[in-house]
Residue frames as a rotation matrix with the C-alpha (Angstrom) as fourth column:
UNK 1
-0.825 0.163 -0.541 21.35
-0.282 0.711 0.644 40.77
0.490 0.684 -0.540 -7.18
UNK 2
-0.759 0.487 0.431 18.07
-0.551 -0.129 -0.825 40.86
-0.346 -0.864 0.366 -5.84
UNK 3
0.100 0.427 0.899 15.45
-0.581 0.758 -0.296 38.66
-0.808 -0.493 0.324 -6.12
UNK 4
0.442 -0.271 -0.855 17.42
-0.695 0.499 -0.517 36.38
0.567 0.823 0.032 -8.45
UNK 5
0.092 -0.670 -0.737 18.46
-0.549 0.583 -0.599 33.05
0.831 0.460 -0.314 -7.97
UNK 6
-0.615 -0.244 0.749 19.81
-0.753 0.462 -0.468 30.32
-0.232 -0.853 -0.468 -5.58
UNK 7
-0.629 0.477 -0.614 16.72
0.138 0.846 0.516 27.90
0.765 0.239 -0.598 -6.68
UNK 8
0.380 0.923 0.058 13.93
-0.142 -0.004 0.990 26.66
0.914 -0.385 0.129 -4.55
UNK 9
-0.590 -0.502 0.632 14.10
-0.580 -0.282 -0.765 27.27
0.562 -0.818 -0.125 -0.92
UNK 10
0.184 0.685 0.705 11.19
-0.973 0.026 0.229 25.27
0.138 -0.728 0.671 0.13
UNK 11
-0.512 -0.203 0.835 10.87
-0.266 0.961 0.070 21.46
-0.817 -0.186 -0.546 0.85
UNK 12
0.643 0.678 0.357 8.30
0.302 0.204 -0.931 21.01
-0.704 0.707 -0.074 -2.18
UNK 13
0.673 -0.508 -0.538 10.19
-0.721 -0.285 -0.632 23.42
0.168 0.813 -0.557 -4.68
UNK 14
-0.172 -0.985 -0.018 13.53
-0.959 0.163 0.232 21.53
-0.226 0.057 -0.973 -3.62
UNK 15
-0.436 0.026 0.899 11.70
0.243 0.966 0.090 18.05
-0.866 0.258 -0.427 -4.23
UNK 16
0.678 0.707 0.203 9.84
0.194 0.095 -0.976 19.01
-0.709 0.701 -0.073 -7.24
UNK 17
0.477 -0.644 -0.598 13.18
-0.843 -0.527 -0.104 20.52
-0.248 0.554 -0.795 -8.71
UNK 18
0.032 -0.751 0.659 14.55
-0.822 0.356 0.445 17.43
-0.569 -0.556 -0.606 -8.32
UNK 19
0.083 0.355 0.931 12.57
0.623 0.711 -0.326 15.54
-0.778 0.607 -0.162 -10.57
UNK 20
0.293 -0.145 -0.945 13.06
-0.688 -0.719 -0.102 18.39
-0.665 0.680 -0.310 -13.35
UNK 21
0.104 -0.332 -0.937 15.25
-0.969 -0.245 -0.021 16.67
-0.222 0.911 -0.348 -15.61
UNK 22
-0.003 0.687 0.727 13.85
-0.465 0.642 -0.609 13.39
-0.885 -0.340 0.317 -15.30
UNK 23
-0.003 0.537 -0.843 14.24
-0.990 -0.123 -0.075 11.49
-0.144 0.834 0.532 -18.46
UNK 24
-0.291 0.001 -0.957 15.09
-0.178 0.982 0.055 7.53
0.940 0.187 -0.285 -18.25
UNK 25
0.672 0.643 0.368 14.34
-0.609 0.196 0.769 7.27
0.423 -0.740 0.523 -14.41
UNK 26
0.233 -0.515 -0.825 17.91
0.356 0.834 -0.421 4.90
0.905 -0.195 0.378 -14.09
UNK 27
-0.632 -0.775 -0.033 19.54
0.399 -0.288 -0.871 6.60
0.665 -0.563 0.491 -11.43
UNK 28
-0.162 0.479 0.863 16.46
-0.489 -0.798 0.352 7.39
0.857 -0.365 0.364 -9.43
UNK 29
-0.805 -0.586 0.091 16.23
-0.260 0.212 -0.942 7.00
0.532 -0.782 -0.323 -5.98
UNK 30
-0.150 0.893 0.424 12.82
-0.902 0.052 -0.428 6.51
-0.404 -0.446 0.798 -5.34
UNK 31
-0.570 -0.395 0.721 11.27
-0.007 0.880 0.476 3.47
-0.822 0.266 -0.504 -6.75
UNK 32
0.215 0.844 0.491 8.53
0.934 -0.030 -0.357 5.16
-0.287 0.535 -0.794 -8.78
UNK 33
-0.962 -0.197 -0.188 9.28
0.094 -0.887 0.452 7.67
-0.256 0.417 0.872 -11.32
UNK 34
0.115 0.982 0.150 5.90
0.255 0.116 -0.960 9.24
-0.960 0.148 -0.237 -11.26
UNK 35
-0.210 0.010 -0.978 7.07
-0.837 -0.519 0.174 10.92
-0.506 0.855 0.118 -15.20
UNK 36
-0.730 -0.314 -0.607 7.06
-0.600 0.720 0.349 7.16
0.327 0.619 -0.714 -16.33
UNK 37
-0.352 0.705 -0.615 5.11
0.226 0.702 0.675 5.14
0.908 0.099 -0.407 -14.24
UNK 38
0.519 0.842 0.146 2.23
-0.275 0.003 0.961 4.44
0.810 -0.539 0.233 -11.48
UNK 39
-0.760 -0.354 0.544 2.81
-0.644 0.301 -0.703 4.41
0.085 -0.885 -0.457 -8.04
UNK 40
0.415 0.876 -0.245 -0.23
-0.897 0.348 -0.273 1.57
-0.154 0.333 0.930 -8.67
UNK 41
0.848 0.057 -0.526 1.67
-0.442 0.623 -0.645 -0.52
0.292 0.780 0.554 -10.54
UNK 42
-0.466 -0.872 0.153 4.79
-0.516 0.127 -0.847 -0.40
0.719 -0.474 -0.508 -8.06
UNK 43
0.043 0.823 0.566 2.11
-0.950 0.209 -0.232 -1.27
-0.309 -0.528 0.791 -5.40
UNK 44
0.892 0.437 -0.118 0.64
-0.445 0.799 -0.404 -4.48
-0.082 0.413 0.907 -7.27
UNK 45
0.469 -0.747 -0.471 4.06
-0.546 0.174 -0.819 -4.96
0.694 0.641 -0.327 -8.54
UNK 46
-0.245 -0.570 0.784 5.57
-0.818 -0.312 -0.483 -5.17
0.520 -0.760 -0.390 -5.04
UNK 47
0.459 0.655 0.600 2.43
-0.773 0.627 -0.093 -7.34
-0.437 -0.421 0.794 -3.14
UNK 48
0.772 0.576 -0.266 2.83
-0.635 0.713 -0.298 -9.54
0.018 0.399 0.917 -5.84
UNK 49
0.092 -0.868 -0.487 6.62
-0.395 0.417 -0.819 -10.08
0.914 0.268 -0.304 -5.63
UNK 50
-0.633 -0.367 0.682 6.21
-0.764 0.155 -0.626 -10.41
0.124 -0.917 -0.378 -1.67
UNK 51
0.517 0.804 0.295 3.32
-0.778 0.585 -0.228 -12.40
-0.356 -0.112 0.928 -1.76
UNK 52
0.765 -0.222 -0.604 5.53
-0.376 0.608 -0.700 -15.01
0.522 0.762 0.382 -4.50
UNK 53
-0.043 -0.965 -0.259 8.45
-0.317 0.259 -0.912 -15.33
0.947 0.043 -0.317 -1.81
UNK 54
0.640 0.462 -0.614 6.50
0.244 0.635 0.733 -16.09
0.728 -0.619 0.293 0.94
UNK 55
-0.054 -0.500 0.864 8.29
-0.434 -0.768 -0.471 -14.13
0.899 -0.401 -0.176 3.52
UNK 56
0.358 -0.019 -0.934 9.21
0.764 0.581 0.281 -15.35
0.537 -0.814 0.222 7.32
UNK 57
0.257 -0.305 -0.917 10.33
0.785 -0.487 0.383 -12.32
-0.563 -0.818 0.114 10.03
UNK 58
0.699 0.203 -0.685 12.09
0.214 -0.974 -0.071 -9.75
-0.682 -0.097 -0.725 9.42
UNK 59
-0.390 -0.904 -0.175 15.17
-0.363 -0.024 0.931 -10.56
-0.846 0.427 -0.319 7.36
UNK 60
-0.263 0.292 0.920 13.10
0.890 0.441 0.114 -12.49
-0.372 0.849 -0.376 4.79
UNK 61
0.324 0.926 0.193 10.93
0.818 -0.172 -0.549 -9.61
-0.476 0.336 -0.813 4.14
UNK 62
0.310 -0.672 -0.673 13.47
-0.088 -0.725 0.683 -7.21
-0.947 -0.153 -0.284 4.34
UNK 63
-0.483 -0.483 0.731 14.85
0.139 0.782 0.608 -9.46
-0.865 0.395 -0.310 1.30
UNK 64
0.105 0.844 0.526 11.59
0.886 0.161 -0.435 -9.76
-0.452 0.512 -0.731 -0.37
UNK 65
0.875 0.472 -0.105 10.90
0.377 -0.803 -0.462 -5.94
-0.302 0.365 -0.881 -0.75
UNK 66
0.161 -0.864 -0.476 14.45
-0.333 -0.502 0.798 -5.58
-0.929 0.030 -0.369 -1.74
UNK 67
-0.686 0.035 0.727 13.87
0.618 0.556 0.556 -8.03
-0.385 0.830 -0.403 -4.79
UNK 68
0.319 0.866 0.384 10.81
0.877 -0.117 -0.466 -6.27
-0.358 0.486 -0.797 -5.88
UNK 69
0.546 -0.323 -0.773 12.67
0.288 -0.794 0.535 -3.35
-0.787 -0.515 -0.341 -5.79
UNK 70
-0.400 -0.730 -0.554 15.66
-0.574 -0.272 0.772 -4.34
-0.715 0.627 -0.311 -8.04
UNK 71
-0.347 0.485 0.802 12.98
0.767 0.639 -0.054 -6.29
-0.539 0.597 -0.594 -10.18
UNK 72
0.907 0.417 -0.060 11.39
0.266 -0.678 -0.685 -2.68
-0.326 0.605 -0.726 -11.35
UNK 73
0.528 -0.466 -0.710 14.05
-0.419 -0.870 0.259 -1.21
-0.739 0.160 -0.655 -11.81
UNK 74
-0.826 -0.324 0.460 15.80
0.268 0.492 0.828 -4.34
-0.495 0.808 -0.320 -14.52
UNK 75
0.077 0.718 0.692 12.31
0.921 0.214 -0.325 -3.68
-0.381 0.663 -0.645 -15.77
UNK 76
0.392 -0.197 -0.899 12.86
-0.287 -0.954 0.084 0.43
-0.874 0.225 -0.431 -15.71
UNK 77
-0.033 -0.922 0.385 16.04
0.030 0.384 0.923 -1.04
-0.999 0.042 0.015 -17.71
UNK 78
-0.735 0.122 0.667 14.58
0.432 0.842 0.322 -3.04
-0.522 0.525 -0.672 -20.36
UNK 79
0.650 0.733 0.202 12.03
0.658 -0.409 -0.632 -0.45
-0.381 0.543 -0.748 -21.38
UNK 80
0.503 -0.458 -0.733 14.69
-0.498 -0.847 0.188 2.19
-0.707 0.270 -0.654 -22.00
UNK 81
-0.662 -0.603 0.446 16.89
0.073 0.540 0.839 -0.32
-0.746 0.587 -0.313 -23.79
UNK 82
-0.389 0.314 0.866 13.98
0.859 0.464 0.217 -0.93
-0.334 0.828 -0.450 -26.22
UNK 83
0.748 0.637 0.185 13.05
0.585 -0.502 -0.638 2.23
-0.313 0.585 -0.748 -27.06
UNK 84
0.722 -0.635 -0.273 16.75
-0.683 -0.718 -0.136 3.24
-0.110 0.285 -0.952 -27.82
């Protein structure tokens, strides 16, 4: 069974496979499905949520960027809901 099979062996192929079958983005681990949306708009999205809570040390912020986080992703949510 030469060259056949097994998948991608590199680090790229094995991350690019990964995003293959990509179609709502819930269950993704990253925070930016790039098939769906801007890594921009996470950005802006983020600032704007850390900037709004007004962080202190390290636990706040920690906190903050953990809200912005599970803010995209109710938004991720809420777009899939409406279009199904």
């Amino acid at each position: 069974m030469q060259g056949h099979g097994g998948g991608p062996k590199s680090r790229a192929g094995k991350a690019a496979s990964s995003r293959n079958a990509v179609t709502h983005g819930l269950t993704a681990s990253a925070p930016v499905v790039r098939q769906v949306e801007s890594i921009e708009d996470w950005e802006r999205h983020a600032e704007q949520v850390i900037a709004s809570i007004e962080p202190e040390g390290y636990l706040e912020t920690q906190l903050a960027v953990r809200a912005a986080g599970l803010l995209w992703r109710l938004r991720r949510v809420a777009e899939y809901e409406a279009e199904h």
